[in-house]
C-alpha positions as semicolon CSV with decimal commas, in nm:
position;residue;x (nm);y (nm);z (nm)
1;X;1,985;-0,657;1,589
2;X;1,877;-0,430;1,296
3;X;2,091;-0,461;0,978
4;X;2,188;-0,114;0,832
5;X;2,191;-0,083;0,468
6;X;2,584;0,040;0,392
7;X;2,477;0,199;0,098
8;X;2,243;0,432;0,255
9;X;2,348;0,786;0,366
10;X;2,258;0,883;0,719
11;X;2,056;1,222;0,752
12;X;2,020;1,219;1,136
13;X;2,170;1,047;1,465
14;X;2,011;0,893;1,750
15;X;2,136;1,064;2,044
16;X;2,171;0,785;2,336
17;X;2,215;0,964;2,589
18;X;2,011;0,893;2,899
19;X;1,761;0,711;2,739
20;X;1,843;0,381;2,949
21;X;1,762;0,523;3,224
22;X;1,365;0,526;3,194
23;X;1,125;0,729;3,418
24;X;1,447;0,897;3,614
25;X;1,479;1,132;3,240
26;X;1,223;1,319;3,420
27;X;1,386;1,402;3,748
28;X;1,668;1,435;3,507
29;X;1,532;1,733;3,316
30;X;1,451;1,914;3,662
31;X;1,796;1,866;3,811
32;X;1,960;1,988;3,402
33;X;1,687;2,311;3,449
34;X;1,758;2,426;3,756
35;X;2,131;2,340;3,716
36;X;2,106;2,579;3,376
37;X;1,936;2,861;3,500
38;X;2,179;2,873;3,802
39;X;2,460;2,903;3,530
40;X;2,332;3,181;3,348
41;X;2,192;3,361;3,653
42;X;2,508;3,305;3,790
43;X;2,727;3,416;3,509
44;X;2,470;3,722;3,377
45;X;2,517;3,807;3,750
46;X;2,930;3,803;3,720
47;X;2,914;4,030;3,404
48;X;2,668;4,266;3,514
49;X;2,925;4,334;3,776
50;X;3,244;4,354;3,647
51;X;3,052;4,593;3,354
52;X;2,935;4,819;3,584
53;X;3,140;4,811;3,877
54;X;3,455;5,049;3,810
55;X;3,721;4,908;4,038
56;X;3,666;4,574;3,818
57;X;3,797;4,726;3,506
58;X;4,089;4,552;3,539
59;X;4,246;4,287;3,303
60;X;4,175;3,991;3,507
61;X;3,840;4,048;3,586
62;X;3,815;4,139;3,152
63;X;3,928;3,785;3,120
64;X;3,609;3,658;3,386
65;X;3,377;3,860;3,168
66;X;3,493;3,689;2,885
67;X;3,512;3,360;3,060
68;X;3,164;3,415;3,199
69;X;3,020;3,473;2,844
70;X;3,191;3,209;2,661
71;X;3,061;2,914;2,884
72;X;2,732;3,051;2,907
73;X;2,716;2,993;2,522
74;X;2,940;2,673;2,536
75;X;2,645;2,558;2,791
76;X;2,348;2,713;2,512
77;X;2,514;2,490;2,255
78;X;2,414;2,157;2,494
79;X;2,185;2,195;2,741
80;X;1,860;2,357;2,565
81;X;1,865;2,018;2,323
82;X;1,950;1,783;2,661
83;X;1,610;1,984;2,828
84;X;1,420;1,883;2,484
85;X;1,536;1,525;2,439
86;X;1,510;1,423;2,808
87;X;1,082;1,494;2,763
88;X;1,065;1,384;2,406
89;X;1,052;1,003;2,334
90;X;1,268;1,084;2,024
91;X;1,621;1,139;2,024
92;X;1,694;1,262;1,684
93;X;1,923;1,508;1,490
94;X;2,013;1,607;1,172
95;X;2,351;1,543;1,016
96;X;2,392;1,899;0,969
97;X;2,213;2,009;1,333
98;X;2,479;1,740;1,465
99;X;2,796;1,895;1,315
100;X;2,681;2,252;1,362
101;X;2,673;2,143;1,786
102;X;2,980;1,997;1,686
103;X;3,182;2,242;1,560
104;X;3,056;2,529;1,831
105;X;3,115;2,269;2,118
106;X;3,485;2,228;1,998
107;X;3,504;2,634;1,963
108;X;3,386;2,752;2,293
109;X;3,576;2,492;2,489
110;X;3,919;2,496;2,350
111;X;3,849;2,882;2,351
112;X;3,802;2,850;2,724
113;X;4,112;2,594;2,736
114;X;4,318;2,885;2,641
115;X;4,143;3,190;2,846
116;X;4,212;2,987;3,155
117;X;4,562;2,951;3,029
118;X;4,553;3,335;3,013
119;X;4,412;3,375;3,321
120;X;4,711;3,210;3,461
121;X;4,950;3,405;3,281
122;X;4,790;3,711;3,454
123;X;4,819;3,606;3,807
124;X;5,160;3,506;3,731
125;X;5,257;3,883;3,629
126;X;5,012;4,010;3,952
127;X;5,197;3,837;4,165
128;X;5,526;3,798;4,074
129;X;5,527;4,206;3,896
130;X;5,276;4,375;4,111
131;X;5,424;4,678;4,103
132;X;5,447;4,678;3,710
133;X;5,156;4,519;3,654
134;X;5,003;4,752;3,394
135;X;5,285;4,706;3,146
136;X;5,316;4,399;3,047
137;X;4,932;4,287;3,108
138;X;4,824;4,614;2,916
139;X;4,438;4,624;2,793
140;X;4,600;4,613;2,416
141;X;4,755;4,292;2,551
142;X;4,469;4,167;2,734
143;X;4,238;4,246;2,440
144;X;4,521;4,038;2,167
145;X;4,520;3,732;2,405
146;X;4,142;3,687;2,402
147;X;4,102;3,730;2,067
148;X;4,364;3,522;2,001
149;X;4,222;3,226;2,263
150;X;3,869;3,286;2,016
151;X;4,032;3,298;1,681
152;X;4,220;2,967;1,787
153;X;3,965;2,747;1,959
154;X;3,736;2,834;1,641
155;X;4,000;2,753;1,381
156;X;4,054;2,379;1,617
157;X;3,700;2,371;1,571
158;X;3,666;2,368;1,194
159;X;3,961;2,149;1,151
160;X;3,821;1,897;1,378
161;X;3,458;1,919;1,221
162;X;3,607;1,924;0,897
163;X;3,796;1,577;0,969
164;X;3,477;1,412;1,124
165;X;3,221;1,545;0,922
166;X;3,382;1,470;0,576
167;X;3,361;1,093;0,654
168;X;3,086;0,865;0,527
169;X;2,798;0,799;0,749
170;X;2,594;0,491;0,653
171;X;2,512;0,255;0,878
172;X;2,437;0,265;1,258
173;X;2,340;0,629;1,369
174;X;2,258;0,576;1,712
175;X;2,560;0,806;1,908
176;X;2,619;0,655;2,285
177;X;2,617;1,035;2,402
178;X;2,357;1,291;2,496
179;X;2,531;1,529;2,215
180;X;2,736;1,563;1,915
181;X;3,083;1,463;2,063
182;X;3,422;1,382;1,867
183;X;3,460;1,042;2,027
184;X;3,107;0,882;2,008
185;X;3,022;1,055;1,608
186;X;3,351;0,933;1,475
187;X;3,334;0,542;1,603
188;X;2,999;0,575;1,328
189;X;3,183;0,644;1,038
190;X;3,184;0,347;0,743
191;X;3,541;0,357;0,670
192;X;3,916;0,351;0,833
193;X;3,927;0,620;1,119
194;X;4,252;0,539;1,232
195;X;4,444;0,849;1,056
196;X;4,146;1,086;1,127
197;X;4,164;0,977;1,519
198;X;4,524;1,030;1,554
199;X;4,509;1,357;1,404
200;X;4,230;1,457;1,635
201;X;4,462;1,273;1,915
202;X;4,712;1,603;1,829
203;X;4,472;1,843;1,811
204;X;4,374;1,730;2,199
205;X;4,729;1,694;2,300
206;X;4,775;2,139;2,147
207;X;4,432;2,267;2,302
208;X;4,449;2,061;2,611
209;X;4,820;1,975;2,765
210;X;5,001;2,258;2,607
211;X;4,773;2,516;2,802
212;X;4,793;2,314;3,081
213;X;5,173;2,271;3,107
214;X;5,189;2,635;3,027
215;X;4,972;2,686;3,321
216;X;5,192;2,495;3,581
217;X;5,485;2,702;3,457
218;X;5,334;2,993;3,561
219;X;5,219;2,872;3,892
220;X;5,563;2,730;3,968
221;X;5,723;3,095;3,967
222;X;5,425;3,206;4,131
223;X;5,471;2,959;4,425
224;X;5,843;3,035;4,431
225;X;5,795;3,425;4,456
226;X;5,475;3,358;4,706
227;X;5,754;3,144;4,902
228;X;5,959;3,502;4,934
229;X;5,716;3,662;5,089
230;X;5,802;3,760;5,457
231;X;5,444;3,776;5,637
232;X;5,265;3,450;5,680
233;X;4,937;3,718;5,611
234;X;5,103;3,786;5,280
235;X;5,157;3,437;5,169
236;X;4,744;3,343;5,286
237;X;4,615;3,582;5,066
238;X;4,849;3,488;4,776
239;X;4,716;3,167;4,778
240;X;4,416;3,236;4,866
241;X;4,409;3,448;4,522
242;X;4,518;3,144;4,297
243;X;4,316;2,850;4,483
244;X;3,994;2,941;4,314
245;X;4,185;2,968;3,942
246;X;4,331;2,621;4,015
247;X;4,005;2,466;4,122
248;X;3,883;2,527;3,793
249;X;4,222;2,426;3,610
250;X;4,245;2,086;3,746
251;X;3,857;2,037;3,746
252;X;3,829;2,188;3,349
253;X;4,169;2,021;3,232
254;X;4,107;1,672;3,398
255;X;3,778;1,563;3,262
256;X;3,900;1,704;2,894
257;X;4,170;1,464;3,000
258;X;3,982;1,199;3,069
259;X;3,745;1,227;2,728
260;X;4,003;1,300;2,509
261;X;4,316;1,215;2,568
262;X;4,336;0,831;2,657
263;X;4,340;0,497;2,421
264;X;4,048;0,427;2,221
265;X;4,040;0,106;2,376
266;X;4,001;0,229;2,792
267;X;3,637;0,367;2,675
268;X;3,388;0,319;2,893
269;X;3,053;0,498;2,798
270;X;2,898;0,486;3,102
271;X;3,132;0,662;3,308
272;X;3,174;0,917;2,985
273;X;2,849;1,081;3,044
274;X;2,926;1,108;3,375
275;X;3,276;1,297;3,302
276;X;3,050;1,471;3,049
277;X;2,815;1,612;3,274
278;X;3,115;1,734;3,465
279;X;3,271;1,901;3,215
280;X;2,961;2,035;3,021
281;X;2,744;2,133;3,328
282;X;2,895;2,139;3,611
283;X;3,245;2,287;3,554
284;X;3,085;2,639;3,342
285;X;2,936;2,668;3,741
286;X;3,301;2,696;3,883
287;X;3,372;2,997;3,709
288;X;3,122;3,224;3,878
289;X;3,076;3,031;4,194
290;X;3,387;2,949;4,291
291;X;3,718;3,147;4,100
292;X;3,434;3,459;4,085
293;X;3,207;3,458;4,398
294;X;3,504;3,386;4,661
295;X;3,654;3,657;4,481
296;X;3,655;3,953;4,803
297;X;3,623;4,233;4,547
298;X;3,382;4,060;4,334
299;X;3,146;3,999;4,657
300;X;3,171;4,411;4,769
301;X;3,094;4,501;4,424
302;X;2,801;4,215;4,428
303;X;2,682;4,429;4,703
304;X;2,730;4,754;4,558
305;X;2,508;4,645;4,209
306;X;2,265;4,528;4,430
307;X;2,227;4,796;4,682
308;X;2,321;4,619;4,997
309;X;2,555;4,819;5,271
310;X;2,918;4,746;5,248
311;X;3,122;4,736;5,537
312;X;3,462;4,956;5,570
313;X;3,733;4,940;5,759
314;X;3,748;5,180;6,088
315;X;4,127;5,295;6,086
């Protein structure tokens, strides 16, 4: 085992990641391509639609636009230097490349924490105010929420990058992760992170369960006033609307779960990257395949941008 000088400032991390795994990095980087260019295809696709497509102006598809744009950054801020390391036979970052991932991974993710907390504040008003819809979810209302969801997860950010980063680094840099994660860059630090992890232990607990329970709230009036409805028609296409916004809720909120809110001592590195991939790769897919593409309104417009014939209804 090599024998770090203590004295010696680190100036770049080894990023672990799938570098056990040998010749299989190379199917690796084809399955992390294609799986990349299907997100941004996918959600370029979803915001060319709801931008252009009038009857989409509406607050809830806003907050899919917004969605749409803030994973396909989130996934920018990971994937491109996955694509790199999985070919190169060096794994390296700088301190400074490190906390710069850092800090934007923290920003666009609890930003999307709290936009799908929005988003479930809005079907809550669809459903159970249809009729006044447009007053309380007004576009200067829609517009104050996002922002505020941005200004937020950002702020999280800084904190949290501020606690790690201001630690001293000087002895093992190799970080068991394929990116700059809270977790696996903090366990390197040469001194006491016992304060520093409970702190960021809170910070999970406000971006992650707060949202969530927030979230269930909503859905449990929701369910209640979907229980009132008469027609068993009615009640399909009620729940029909809010399965796809769950999907991604329980997917989204249960592997941040999983990473970040459990004892230091149930870690299990292996199965991290795998909850990583989930939450990194796959889940920014859910968004536009599943709560968008299902989406009956979102497919006729779909068909509309593209030019292909739309069916209607013969009264």
């Amino acid at each position: 085992m090599q024998v770090f000088n203590r004295t010696t400032v680190v100036t770049q991390f080894i990023l672990v990641g799938f570098s056990s795994l040998g010749e299989l990095q190379l199917l690796l980087f084809v399955i992390f391509l294609l799986l990349y260019l299907t997100i941004l295809v996918a959600n370029a696709t979803i915001m060319a639609v709801i931008r252009f497509s009038w009857t989409l102006h509406t607050p809830m598809y806003g907050f899919l636009f917004i969605l749409s744009f803030s994973e396909s950054c989130y996934t920018f801020v990971i994937i491109p230097q996955l694509l790199v390391h999985l070919l190169s036979a060096t794994k390296t970052i700088s301190f400074v490349a490190c906390a710069t991932q850092l800090f934007f991974f923290l920003g666009f993710a609890c930003t999307n924490c709290f936009l799908i907390a929005v988003m479930g504040y809005d079907r809550y008003v669809a459903i159970c105010y249809p009729l006044r819809y447009t007053l309380p979810m007004s576009k200067r209302l829609g517009l104050g929420l996002v922002s505020l969801s941005g200004v937020t997860g950002l702020l999280i950010a800084l904190v949290a990058t501020n606690l790690i980063c201001d630690m001293p680094f000087c002895g093992p840099n190799r970080v068991n992760q394929y990116f700059c994660d809270m977790a696996p860059v903090i366990k390197l630090a040469c001194k006491d992170t016992h304060m520093k992890e409970l702190a960021l232990f809170t910070l999970s607990i406000l971006v992650i369960m707060v949202p969530f329970l927030l979230i269930l709230i909503s859905y449990g009036f929701i369910v209640n006033t979907i229980l009132k409805i008469p027609s068993a028609e009615g009640k399909r296409k009620a729940f029909a609307t809010c399965a796809s916004h769950l999907t991604v809720v329980f997917v989204h909120y249960g592997c941040a779960s999983i990473l970040y809110l459990r004892p230091k001592s149930k870690s299990a590195s292996d199965k991290d990257q795998l909850v990583a991939v989930t939450y990194t790769v796959v889940t920014p897919l859910l968004n536009p395949l599943v709560c968008s593409l299902r989406n009956q309104e979102v497919k006729t417009a779909l068909k509309r941008f593209l030019g292909m014939p739309v069916a209607t209804k013969v009264i």
